[in-house]
C-alpha positions as CSV (number, residue, x, y, z in Angstrom):
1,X,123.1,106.5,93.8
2,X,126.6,107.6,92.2
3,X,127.2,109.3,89.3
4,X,129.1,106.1,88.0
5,X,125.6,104.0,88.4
6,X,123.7,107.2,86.3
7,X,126.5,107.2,83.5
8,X,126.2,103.6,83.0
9,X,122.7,103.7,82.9
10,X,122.9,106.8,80.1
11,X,125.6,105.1,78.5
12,X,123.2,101.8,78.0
13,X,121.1,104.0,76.5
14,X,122.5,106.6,74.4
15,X,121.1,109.5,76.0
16,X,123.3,112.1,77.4
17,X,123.6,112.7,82.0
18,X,121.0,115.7,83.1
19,X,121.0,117.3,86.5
20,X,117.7,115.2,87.0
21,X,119.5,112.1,87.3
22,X,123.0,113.7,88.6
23,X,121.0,114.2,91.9
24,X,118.4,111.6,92.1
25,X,119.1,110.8,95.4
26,X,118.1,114.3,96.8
27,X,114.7,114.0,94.5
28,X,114.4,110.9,96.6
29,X,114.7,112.9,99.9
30,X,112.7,115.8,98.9
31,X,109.6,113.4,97.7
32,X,109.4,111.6,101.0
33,X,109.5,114.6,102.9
34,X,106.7,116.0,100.5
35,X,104.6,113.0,100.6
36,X,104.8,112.8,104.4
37,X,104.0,117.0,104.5
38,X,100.8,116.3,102.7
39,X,99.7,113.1,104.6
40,X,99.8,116.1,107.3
41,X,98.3,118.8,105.6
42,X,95.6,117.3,103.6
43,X,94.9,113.6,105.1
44,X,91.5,113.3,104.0
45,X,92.8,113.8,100.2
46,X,95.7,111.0,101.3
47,X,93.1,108.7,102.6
48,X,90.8,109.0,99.6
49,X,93.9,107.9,97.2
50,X,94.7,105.4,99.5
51,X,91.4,103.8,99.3
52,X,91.3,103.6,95.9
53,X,92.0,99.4,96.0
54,X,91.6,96.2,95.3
55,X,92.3,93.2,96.9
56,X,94.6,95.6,99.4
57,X,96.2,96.3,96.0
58,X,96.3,100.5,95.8
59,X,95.4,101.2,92.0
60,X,97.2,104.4,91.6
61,X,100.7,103.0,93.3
62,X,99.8,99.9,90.5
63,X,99.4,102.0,87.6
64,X,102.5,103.8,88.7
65,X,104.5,100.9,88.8
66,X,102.9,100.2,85.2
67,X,105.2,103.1,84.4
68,X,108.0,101.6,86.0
69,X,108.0,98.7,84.6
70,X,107.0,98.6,81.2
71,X,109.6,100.1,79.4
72,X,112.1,98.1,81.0
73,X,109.4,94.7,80.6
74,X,110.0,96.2,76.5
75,X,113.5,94.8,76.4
76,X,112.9,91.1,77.2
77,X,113.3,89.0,74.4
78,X,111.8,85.7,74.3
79,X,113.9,84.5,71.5
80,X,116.3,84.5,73.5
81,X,114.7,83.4,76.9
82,X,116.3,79.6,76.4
83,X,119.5,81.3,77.8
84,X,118.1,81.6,81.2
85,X,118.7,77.5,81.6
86,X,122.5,78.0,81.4
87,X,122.0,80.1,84.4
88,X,121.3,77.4,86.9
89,X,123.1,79.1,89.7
90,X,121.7,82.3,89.5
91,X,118.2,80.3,89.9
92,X,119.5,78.7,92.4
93,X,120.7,81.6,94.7
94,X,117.6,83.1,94.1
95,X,115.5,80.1,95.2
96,X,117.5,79.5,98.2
97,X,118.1,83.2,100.1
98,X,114.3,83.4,98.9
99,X,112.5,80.0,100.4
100,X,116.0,78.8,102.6
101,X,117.0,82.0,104.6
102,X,115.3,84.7,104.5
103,X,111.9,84.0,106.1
104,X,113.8,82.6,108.9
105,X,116.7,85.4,109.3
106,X,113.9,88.0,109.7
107,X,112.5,85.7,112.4
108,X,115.3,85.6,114.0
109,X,116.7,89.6,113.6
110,X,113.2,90.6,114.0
111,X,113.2,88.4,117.5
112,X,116.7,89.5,118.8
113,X,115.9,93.7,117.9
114,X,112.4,93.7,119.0
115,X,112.1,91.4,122.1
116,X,115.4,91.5,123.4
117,X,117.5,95.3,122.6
118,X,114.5,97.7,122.0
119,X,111.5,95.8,124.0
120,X,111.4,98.9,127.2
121,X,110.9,101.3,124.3
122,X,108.0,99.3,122.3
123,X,104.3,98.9,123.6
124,X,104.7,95.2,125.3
125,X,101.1,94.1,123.9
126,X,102.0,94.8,120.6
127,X,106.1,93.1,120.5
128,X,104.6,89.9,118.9
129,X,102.9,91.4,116.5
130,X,105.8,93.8,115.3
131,X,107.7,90.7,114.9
132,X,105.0,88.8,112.5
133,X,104.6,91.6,110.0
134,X,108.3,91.9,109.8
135,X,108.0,87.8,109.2
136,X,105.2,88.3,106.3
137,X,107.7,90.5,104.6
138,X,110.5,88.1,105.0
139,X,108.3,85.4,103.5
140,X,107.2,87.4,100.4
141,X,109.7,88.1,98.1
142,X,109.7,91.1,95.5
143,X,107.2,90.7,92.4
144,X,106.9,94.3,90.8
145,X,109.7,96.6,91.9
146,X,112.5,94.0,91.4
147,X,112.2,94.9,87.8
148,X,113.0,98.5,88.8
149,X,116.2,97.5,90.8
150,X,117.4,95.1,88.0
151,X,117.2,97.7,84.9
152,X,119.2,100.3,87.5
153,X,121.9,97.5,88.0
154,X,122.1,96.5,84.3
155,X,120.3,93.1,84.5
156,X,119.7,90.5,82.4
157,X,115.7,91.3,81.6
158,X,115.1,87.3,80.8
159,X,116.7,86.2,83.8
160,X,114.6,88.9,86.0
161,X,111.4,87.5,84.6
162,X,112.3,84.3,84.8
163,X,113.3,84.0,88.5
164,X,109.9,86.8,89.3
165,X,107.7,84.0,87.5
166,X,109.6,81.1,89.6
167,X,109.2,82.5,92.9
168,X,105.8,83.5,92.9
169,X,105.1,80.0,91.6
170,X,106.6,78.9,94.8
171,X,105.3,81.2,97.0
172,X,101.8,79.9,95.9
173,X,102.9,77.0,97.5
174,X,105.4,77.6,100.1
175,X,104.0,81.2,101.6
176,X,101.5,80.1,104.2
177,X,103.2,77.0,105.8
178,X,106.3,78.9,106.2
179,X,104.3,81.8,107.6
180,X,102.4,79.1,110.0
181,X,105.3,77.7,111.3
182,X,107.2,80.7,112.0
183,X,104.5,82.4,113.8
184,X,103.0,79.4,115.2
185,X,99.7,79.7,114.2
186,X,97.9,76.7,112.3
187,X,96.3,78.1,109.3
188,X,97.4,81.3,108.0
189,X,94.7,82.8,105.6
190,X,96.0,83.7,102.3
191,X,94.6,86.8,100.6
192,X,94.5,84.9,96.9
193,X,93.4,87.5,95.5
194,X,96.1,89.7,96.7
195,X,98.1,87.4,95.5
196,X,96.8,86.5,91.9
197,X,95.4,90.1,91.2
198,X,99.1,91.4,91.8
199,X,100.9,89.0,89.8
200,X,98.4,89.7,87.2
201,X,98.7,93.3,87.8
202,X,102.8,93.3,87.9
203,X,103.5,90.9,85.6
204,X,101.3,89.5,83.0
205,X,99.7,92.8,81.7
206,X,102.0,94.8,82.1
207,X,104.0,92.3,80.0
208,X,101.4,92.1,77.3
209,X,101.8,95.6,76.8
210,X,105.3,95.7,76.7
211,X,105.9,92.6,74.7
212,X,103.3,94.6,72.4
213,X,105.1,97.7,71.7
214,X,108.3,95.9,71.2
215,X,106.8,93.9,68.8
216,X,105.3,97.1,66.7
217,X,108.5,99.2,67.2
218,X,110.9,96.7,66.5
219,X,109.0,96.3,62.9
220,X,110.5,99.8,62.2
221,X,114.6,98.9,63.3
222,X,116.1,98.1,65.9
223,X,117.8,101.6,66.4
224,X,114.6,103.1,66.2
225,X,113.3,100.6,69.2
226,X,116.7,101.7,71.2
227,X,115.7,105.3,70.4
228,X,112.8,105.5,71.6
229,X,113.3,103.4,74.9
230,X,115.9,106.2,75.9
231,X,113.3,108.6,75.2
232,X,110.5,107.2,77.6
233,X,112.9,105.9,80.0
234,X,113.1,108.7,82.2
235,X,109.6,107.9,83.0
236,X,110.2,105.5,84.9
237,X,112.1,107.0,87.4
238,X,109.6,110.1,87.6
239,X,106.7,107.4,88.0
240,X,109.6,106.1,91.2
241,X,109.0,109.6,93.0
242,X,105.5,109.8,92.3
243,X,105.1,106.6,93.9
244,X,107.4,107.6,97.0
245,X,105.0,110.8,97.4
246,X,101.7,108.6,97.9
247,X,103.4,106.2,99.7
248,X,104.6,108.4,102.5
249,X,100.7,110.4,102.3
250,X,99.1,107.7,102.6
251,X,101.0,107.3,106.4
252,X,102.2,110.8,107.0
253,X,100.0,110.9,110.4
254,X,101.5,108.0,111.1
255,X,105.3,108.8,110.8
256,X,104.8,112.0,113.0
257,X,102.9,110.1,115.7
258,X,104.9,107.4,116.1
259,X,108.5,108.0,114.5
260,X,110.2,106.3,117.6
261,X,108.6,103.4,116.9
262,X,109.0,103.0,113.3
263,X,112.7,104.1,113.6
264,X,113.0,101.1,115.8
265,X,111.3,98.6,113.3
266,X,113.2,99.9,110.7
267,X,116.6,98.7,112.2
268,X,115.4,94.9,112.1
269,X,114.5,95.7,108.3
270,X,117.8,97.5,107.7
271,X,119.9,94.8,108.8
272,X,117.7,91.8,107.1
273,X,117.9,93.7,104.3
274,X,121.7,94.1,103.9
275,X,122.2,90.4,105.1
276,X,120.4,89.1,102.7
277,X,121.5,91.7,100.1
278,X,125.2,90.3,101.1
279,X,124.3,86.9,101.3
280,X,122.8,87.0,97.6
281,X,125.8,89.2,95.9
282,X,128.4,86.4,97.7
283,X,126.6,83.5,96.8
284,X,127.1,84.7,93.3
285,X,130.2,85.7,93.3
286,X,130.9,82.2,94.9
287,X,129.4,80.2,92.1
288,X,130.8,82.3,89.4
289,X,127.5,84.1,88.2
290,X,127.7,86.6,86.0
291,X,127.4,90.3,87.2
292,X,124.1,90.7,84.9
293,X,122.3,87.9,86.4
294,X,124.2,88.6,90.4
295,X,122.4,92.3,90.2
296,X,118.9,90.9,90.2
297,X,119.6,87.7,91.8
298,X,120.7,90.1,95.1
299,X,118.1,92.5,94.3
300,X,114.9,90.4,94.6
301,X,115.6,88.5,97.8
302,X,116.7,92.5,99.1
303,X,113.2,93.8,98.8
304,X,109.4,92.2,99.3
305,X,106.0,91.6,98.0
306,X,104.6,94.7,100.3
307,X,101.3,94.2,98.8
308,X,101.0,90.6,100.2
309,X,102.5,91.3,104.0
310,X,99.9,94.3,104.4
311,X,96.9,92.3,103.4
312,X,97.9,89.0,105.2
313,X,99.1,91.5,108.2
314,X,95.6,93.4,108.2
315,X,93.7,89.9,108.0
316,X,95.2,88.3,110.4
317,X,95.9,91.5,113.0
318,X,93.7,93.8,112.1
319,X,94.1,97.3,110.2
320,X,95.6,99.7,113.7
321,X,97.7,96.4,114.9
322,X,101.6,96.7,115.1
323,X,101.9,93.7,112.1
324,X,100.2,96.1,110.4
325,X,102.3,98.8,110.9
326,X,105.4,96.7,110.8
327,X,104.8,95.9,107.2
328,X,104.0,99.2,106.3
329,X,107.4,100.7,107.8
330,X,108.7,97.9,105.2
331,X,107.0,99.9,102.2
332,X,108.4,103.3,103.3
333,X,112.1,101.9,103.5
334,X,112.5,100.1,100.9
335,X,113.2,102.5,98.1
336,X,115.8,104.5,99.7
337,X,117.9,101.4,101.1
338,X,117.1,100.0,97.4
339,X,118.2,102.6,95.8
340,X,121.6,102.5,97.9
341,X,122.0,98.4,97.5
342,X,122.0,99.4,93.6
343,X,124.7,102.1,94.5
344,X,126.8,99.0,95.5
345,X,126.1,96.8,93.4
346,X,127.0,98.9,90.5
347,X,130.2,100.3,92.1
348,X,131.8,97.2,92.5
349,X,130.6,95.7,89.1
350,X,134.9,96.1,87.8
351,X,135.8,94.1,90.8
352,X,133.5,91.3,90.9
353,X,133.7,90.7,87.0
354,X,137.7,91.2,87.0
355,X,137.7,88.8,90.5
356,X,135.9,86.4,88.3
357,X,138.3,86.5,85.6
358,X,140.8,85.9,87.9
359,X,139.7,82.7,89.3
Protein backbone atom coordinates (compact mmCIF):
# COMPACT_ATOMS: atom_id res chain seq x y z
CA UNK A 1 0.00 0.00 0.00
CA UNK A 2 1.60 3.62 -0.79
CA UNK A 3 2.13 6.21 1.46
CA UNK A 4 -0.36 8.32 -0.76
CA UNK A 5 -3.31 5.53 -0.01
CA UNK A 6 -2.18 5.95 4.14
CA UNK A 7 -2.24 9.87 3.92
CA UNK A 8 -5.53 9.88 2.39
CA UNK A 9 -6.83 7.66 4.69
CA UNK A 10 -5.27 9.95 7.77
CA UNK A 11 -6.34 12.89 6.10
CA UNK A 12 -10.13 11.53 6.08
CA UNK A 13 -9.73 11.20 9.41
CA UNK A 14 -7.81 13.85 11.09
CA UNK A 15 -5.29 11.83 12.71
CA UNK A 16 -1.70 12.37 11.95
CA UNK A 17 0.66 9.28 9.56
CA UNK A 18 2.64 6.80 12.22
CA UNK A 19 5.34 4.34 11.28
CA UNK A 20 2.46 1.68 11.91
CA UNK A 21 0.76 2.54 8.89
CA UNK A 22 3.92 4.01 6.90
CA UNK A 23 4.87 0.31 6.57
CA UNK A 24 1.80 -1.76 6.70
CA UNK A 25 2.68 -3.77 3.95
CA UNK A 26 5.77 -5.30 5.71
CA UNK A 27 3.36 -5.96 9.02
CA UNK A 28 1.49 -7.75 6.31
CA UNK A 29 4.60 -9.89 5.37
CA UNK A 30 5.84 -10.48 8.81
CA UNK A 31 2.13 -11.70 10.04
CA UNK A 32 1.91 -14.42 7.41
CA UNK A 33 5.14 -15.62 7.94
CA UNK A 34 4.31 -15.67 11.81
CA UNK A 35 1.05 -17.32 11.41
CA UNK A 36 2.44 -19.96 9.07
CA UNK A 37 5.70 -20.44 11.80
CA UNK A 38 3.19 -21.26 14.40
CA UNK A 39 0.83 -23.52 12.37
CA UNK A 40 4.48 -25.33 12.41
CA UNK A 41 5.50 -24.97 15.74
CA UNK A 42 2.38 -25.43 17.78
CA UNK A 43 -0.31 -27.13 15.37
CA UNK A 44 -2.28 -28.67 17.91
CA UNK A 45 -2.90 -24.96 19.44
CA UNK A 46 -3.69 -23.92 15.49
CA UNK A 47 -6.14 -26.68 15.13
CA UNK A 48 -7.94 -26.09 18.46
CA UNK A 49 -8.66 -22.25 17.21
CA UNK A 50 -9.46 -23.45 14.09
CA UNK A 51 -12.18 -25.64 15.31
CA UNK A 52 -13.70 -23.21 17.17
CA UNK A 53 -16.89 -22.99 14.35
CA UNK A 54 -20.04 -22.83 13.31
CA UNK A 55 -21.65 -23.71 10.32
CA UNK A 56 -17.79 -23.89 8.78
CA UNK A 57 -17.89 -20.22 10.09
CA UNK A 58 -14.49 -19.83 12.40
CA UNK A 59 -15.68 -17.63 15.50
CA UNK A 60 -12.51 -16.02 16.25
CA UNK A 61 -11.65 -14.98 12.41
CA UNK A 62 -15.66 -13.65 12.78
CA UNK A 63 -15.23 -11.75 15.82
CA UNK A 64 -12.12 -10.31 14.22
CA UNK A 65 -13.73 -9.18 11.39
CA UNK A 66 -16.38 -7.65 13.90
CA UNK A 67 -13.41 -5.34 14.56
CA UNK A 68 -12.96 -4.68 11.08
CA UNK A 69 -15.96 -3.82 10.23
CA UNK A 70 -17.77 -1.99 12.73
CA UNK A 71 -16.25 1.13 12.87
CA UNK A 72 -16.35 1.58 9.34
CA UNK A 73 -20.31 -0.03 9.38
CA UNK A 74 -20.46 3.43 12.05
CA UNK A 75 -20.33 5.76 9.21
CA UNK A 76 -23.35 4.71 7.09
CA UNK A 77 -26.07 6.95 7.24
CA UNK A 78 -29.46 5.86 6.46
CA UNK A 79 -30.77 9.27 5.99
CA UNK A 80 -29.06 9.46 3.35
CA UNK A 81 -29.24 5.81 1.91
CA UNK A 82 -31.93 7.11 -0.94
CA UNK A 83 -28.76 8.36 -2.79
CA UNK A 84 -27.67 4.90 -3.61
CA UNK A 85 -30.71 4.82 -6.42
CA UNK A 86 -29.01 7.62 -8.43
CA UNK A 87 -26.18 5.15 -8.68
CA UNK A 88 -27.70 2.79 -11.04
CA UNK A 89 -24.51 1.92 -12.81
CA UNK A 90 -22.46 1.29 -10.08
CA UNK A 91 -25.34 -1.51 -9.19
CA UNK A 92 -25.11 -2.47 -12.28
CA UNK A 93 -21.36 -3.20 -12.70
CA UNK A 94 -21.56 -4.87 -9.58
CA UNK A 95 -24.44 -7.18 -10.51
CA UNK A 96 -22.93 -8.04 -13.71
CA UNK A 97 -18.87 -8.88 -13.12
CA UNK A 98 -20.59 -10.63 -9.98
CA UNK A 99 -23.54 -13.04 -11.55
CA UNK A 100 -22.39 -12.31 -15.60
CA UNK A 101 -18.50 -12.96 -15.58
CA UNK A 102 -16.93 -14.00 -12.95
CA UNK A 103 -18.19 -17.52 -12.09
CA UNK A 104 -17.51 -18.30 -15.61
CA UNK A 105 -13.88 -16.49 -16.15
CA UNK A 106 -12.66 -18.58 -13.19
CA UNK A 107 -14.01 -21.66 -15.05
CA UNK A 108 -12.43 -20.91 -17.81
CA UNK A 109 -8.74 -19.49 -16.23
CA UNK A 110 -9.04 -22.12 -13.64
CA UNK A 111 -9.55 -24.79 -16.77
CA UNK A 112 -6.72 -23.31 -19.16
CA UNK A 113 -3.91 -23.03 -15.83
CA UNK A 114 -4.80 -26.22 -14.23
CA UNK A 115 -5.58 -28.81 -17.01
CA UNK A 116 -3.68 -27.53 -19.76
CA UNK A 117 -0.08 -25.35 -18.48
CA UNK A 118 0.51 -26.85 -15.00
CA UNK A 119 -1.36 -30.41 -15.27
CA UNK A 120 2.39 -32.72 -15.28
CA UNK A 121 3.11 -30.84 -11.99
CA UNK A 122 -0.50 -31.42 -10.19
CA UNK A 123 -1.71 -34.83 -8.84
CA UNK A 124 -3.94 -36.00 -12.08
CA UNK A 125 -6.82 -37.51 -9.60
CA UNK A 126 -7.16 -34.42 -8.02
CA UNK A 127 -7.11 -31.64 -11.45
CA UNK A 128 -10.93 -31.57 -11.39
CA UNK A 129 -11.34 -30.91 -8.17
CA UNK A 130 -8.65 -27.94 -7.96
CA UNK A 131 -10.67 -26.54 -10.63
CA UNK A 132 -14.23 -26.67 -8.70
CA UNK A 133 -13.10 -25.03 -5.53
CA UNK A 134 -11.56 -22.31 -7.57
CA UNK A 135 -15.25 -22.30 -9.30
CA UNK A 136 -17.03 -22.07 -5.64
CA UNK A 137 -14.93 -18.94 -5.07
CA UNK A 138 -15.76 -17.49 -8.40
CA UNK A 139 -19.41 -17.99 -7.67
CA UNK A 140 -19.43 -16.40 -4.20
CA UNK A 141 -18.81 -12.94 -4.07
CA UNK A 142 -17.28 -10.92 -1.03
CA UNK A 143 -19.85 -10.37 2.08
CA UNK A 144 -17.53 -9.24 5.13
CA UNK A 145 -14.13 -8.07 3.99
CA UNK A 146 -15.50 -5.90 1.14
CA UNK A 147 -16.21 -3.42 3.78
CA UNK A 148 -12.56 -3.48 4.68
CA UNK A 149 -11.32 -2.80 0.98
CA UNK A 150 -14.05 -0.04 0.52
CA UNK A 151 -13.12 2.17 3.76
CA UNK A 152 -9.20 1.79 2.48
CA UNK A 153 -10.31 3.10 -1.00
CA UNK A 154 -12.47 5.92 0.36
CA UNK A 155 -15.89 4.43 -0.51
CA UNK A 156 -19.15 5.45 -0.36
CA UNK A 157 -20.32 3.34 2.99
CA UNK A 158 -24.23 3.34 1.64
CA UNK A 159 -23.40 2.23 -1.62
CA UNK A 160 -20.99 -0.74 -0.05
CA UNK A 161 -23.98 -1.87 1.96
CA UNK A 162 -26.21 -1.53 -0.47
CA UNK A 163 -24.69 -3.60 -3.30
CA UNK A 164 -23.30 -6.46 -0.07
CA UNK A 165 -27.13 -6.67 0.79
CA UNK A 166 -28.08 -7.06 -3.14
CA UNK A 167 -25.72 -9.73 -3.94
CA UNK A 168 -26.18 -11.90 -1.29
CA UNK A 169 -29.85 -11.64 -2.06
CA UNK A 170 -28.99 -13.00 -5.39
CA UNK A 171 -26.63 -15.37 -4.46
CA UNK A 172 -29.50 -16.99 -2.44
CA UNK A 173 -30.92 -17.57 -5.58
CA UNK A 174 -28.38 -17.75 -8.18
CA UNK A 175 -25.36 -19.67 -6.19
CA UNK A 176 -26.18 -23.30 -6.69
CA UNK A 177 -27.54 -23.41 -10.32
CA UNK A 178 -24.57 -21.56 -11.51
CA UNK A 179 -22.31 -23.80 -9.33
CA UNK A 180 -24.37 -26.96 -10.97
CA UNK A 181 -23.92 -26.02 -14.31
CA UNK A 182 -20.36 -25.11 -14.24
CA UNK A 183 -19.25 -28.24 -12.58
CA UNK A 184 -21.80 -30.38 -14.03
CA UNK A 185 -23.22 -31.84 -11.29
CA UNK A 186 -27.17 -31.81 -10.78
CA UNK A 187 -27.74 -30.63 -7.33
CA UNK A 188 -25.17 -28.85 -5.54
CA UNK A 189 -25.95 -28.85 -1.76
CA UNK A 190 -26.07 -25.49 -0.18
CA UNK A 191 -24.63 -25.07 3.36
CA UNK A 192 -27.74 -22.50 4.34
CA UNK A 193 -26.56 -22.16 7.26
CA UNK A 194 -23.23 -21.09 6.16
CA UNK A 195 -24.84 -18.97 4.28
CA UNK A 196 -27.50 -17.28 6.56
CA UNK A 197 -25.33 -17.48 9.80
CA UNK A 198 -22.59 -15.37 7.91
CA UNK A 199 -24.69 -12.82 6.50
CA UNK A 200 -26.07 -12.53 9.88
CA UNK A 201 -22.71 -12.70 11.35
CA UNK A 202 -21.16 -9.96 8.74
CA UNK A 203 -23.78 -7.83 8.27
CA UNK A 204 -26.78 -7.45 10.30
CA UNK A 205 -25.22 -7.53 13.84
CA UNK A 206 -22.47 -6.13 13.29
CA UNK A 207 -24.61 -3.37 11.82
CA UNK A 208 -26.84 -3.19 14.85
CA UNK A 209 -23.99 -2.41 16.79
CA UNK A 210 -22.59 0.01 14.65
CA UNK A 211 -25.74 1.75 13.69
CA UNK A 212 -25.95 1.77 17.70
CA UNK A 213 -22.99 3.71 18.63
CA UNK A 214 -23.48 6.10 15.90
CA UNK A 215 -26.64 6.80 17.15
CA UNK A 216 -25.38 7.48 21.01
CA UNK A 217 -22.22 9.34 19.87
CA UNK A 218 -23.70 11.38 17.34
CA UNK A 219 -26.16 12.69 20.27
CA UNK A 220 -22.91 14.37 21.66
CA UNK A 221 -21.65 16.39 17.99
CA UNK A 222 -20.72 15.37 15.19
CA UNK A 223 -17.00 16.35 15.74
CA UNK A 224 -17.07 14.37 18.69
CA UNK A 225 -18.40 11.16 16.47
CA UNK A 226 -15.45 12.05 13.80
CA UNK A 227 -13.14 12.08 16.87
CA UNK A 228 -13.51 9.26 18.12
CA UNK A 229 -13.83 7.13 14.85
CA UNK A 230 -10.13 8.24 14.16
CA UNK A 231 -9.40 7.10 17.50
CA UNK A 232 -10.66 3.39 17.18
CA UNK A 233 -9.87 3.23 13.65
CA UNK A 234 -6.61 1.83 13.83
CA UNK A 235 -8.28 -1.17 15.23
CA UNK A 236 -9.23 -2.24 12.40
CA UNK A 237 -6.34 -2.77 10.64
CA UNK A 238 -4.64 -4.41 13.85
CA UNK A 239 -7.83 -6.84 14.00
CA UNK A 240 -6.54 -7.27 9.60
CA UNK A 241 -3.11 -8.84 10.98
CA UNK A 242 -4.57 -10.71 13.66
CA UNK A 243 -6.76 -12.28 11.31
CA UNK A 244 -3.87 -12.95 8.69
CA UNK A 245 -1.87 -14.73 11.66
CA UNK A 246 -4.77 -17.41 12.26
CA UNK A 247 -5.46 -17.69 8.94
CA UNK A 248 -2.00 -18.82 7.86
CA UNK A 249 -1.90 -21.29 11.55
CA UNK A 250 -4.70 -22.68 10.91
CA UNK A 251 -2.77 -24.15 7.37
CA UNK A 252 0.83 -23.74 8.18
CA UNK A 253 1.47 -27.70 7.72
CA UNK A 254 -0.15 -27.22 4.80
CA UNK A 255 1.84 -24.42 3.05
CA UNK A 256 5.24 -26.27 3.90
CA UNK A 257 3.96 -29.62 2.52
CA UNK A 258 2.62 -28.69 -0.44
CA UNK A 259 3.91 -25.00 -1.44
CA UNK A 260 4.35 -26.20 -5.16
CA UNK A 261 0.99 -26.87 -5.36
CA UNK A 262 -0.60 -24.01 -3.82
CA UNK A 263 1.86 -21.64 -5.68
CA UNK A 264 0.37 -23.18 -8.77
CA UNK A 265 -3.37 -22.62 -7.65
CA UNK A 266 -2.58 -19.38 -6.74
CA UNK A 267 -1.70 -18.18 -10.41
CA UNK A 268 -5.37 -19.07 -11.62
CA UNK A 269 -6.52 -16.84 -8.52
CA UNK A 270 -4.05 -14.09 -9.33
CA UNK A 271 -5.02 -13.62 -12.75
CA UNK A 272 -9.05 -14.03 -12.03
CA UNK A 273 -8.53 -11.73 -9.58
CA UNK A 274 -6.90 -8.82 -11.56
CA UNK A 275 -9.27 -9.56 -14.51
CA UNK A 276 -12.04 -9.03 -12.81
CA UNK A 277 -10.48 -6.33 -10.62
CA UNK A 278 -9.82 -4.58 -14.23
CA UNK A 279 -12.93 -5.41 -15.66
CA UNK A 280 -14.95 -3.74 -12.61
CA UNK A 281 -12.57 -0.33 -12.38
CA UNK A 282 -13.24 -0.02 -16.51
CA UNK A 283 -16.71 -0.70 -16.55
CA UNK A 284 -16.89 2.25 -14.22
CA UNK A 285 -14.87 4.38 -15.66
CA UNK A 286 -16.88 3.56 -18.86
CA UNK A 287 -20.27 4.52 -17.45
CA UNK A 288 -19.01 7.51 -15.77
CA UNK A 289 -19.29 6.25 -12.00
CA UNK A 290 -17.99 8.08 -9.49
CA UNK A 291 -14.55 7.16 -7.93
CA UNK A 292 -16.31 6.58 -4.40
CA UNK A 293 -18.81 4.23 -5.67
CA UNK A 294 -15.85 2.61 -8.65
CA UNK A 295 -13.55 1.60 -5.40
CA UNK A 296 -16.11 -0.77 -3.97
CA UNK A 297 -17.85 -1.65 -7.10
CA UNK A 298 -14.13 -3.17 -8.25
CA UNK A 299 -13.41 -4.29 -4.92
CA UNK A 300 -16.30 -6.79 -4.15
CA UNK A 301 -16.31 -8.69 -7.38
CA UNK A 302 -12.04 -8.76 -6.66
CA UNK A 303 -12.42 -10.85 -3.55
CA UNK A 304 -14.93 -13.85 -2.32
CA UNK A 305 -17.30 -15.28 0.21
CA UNK A 306 -14.36 -17.80 1.51
CA UNK A 307 -16.62 -18.94 4.09
CA UNK A 308 -19.22 -20.32 1.62
CA UNK A 309 -16.52 -22.02 -1.05
CA UNK A 310 -14.77 -23.98 1.98
CA UNK A 311 -18.05 -25.38 3.36
CA UNK A 312 -19.71 -26.16 -0.09
CA UNK A 313 -15.96 -27.37 -1.12
CA UNK A 314 -15.74 -29.74 2.07
CA UNK A 315 -19.48 -30.97 1.48
CA UNK A 316 -19.28 -31.76 -1.66
CA UNK A 317 -15.29 -33.12 -1.77
CA UNK A 318 -14.54 -33.90 1.41
CA UNK A 319 -12.23 -32.08 4.05
CA UNK A 320 -8.31 -33.58 2.52
CA UNK A 321 -9.74 -33.11 -1.19
CA UNK A 322 -7.87 -30.59 -3.67
CA UNK A 323 -11.56 -28.28 -3.83
CA UNK A 324 -10.85 -28.06 -0.54
CA UNK A 325 -7.57 -26.96 -0.67
CA UNK A 326 -8.19 -24.83 -3.70
CA UNK A 327 -10.50 -22.67 -1.77
CA UNK A 328 -8.42 -22.43 1.09
CA UNK A 329 -5.30 -21.10 -1.06
CA UNK A 330 -8.15 -18.42 -2.01
CA UNK A 331 -8.28 -17.33 1.84
CA UNK A 332 -4.58 -17.08 2.22
CA UNK A 333 -4.23 -14.71 -1.00
CA UNK A 334 -6.57 -12.63 -0.83
CA UNK A 335 -5.39 -10.06 1.63
CA UNK A 336 -2.13 -9.37 0.18
CA UNK A 337 -3.33 -9.07 -3.54
CA UNK A 338 -6.32 -6.96 -1.86
CA UNK A 339 -4.27 -4.93 -0.22
CA UNK A 340 -2.27 -4.17 -3.54
CA UNK A 341 -5.73 -3.74 -5.85
CA UNK A 342 -6.46 -0.89 -3.09
CA UNK A 343 -2.77 0.45 -3.81
CA UNK A 344 -4.24 0.98 -7.36
CA UNK A 345 -7.10 1.91 -6.98
CA UNK A 346 -6.17 4.82 -4.84
CA UNK A 347 -3.15 5.83 -7.02
CA UNK A 348 -4.97 6.52 -9.88
CA UNK A 349 -8.01 8.12 -8.06
CA UNK A 350 -6.55 11.99 -9.83
CA UNK A 351 -6.70 10.37 -13.20
CA UNK A 352 -9.91 8.61 -13.26
CA UNK A 353 -11.86 11.55 -11.59
CA UNK A 354 -9.92 14.28 -13.85
CA UNK A 355 -10.54 11.64 -17.05
CA UNK A 356 -14.10 12.00 -16.04
CA UNK A 357 -14.18 15.60 -15.99
CA UNK A 358 -12.83 15.57 -19.20
CA UNK A 359 -15.33 13.68 -21.05
Amino acid sequence: MTNACEVAMKQASGAPLGVFERYLTLWVFLCIVVGTVLGLVVPQAAQAVGALEVAKVNIPVGLLIWVMIIPMLMKIDFSAISEVRQQKNGMFVTLFVNWAVKPFSMALIGWFFIKQVFAPWLPAEELDSYIAGLILLGAAPCTAMVFVWSNLCKGNANFTLTQVALNDLVMVFAFAPIVALLLGVSSIPVPWDTLLLSVVMYIVIPLAIAQFLRAQLMKRGEAYFENLLAKISPFSIIALLATLVLLFSFQGESIVEQPLIIGIIAIPLLVQTLFIAALGYWLCHTLKVRHDIAGPATMIGASNFFELAVAVAIVLYGFNSGAALATVVGVLIEVPVMLWLVRMVNSTRNWYESSLNNR
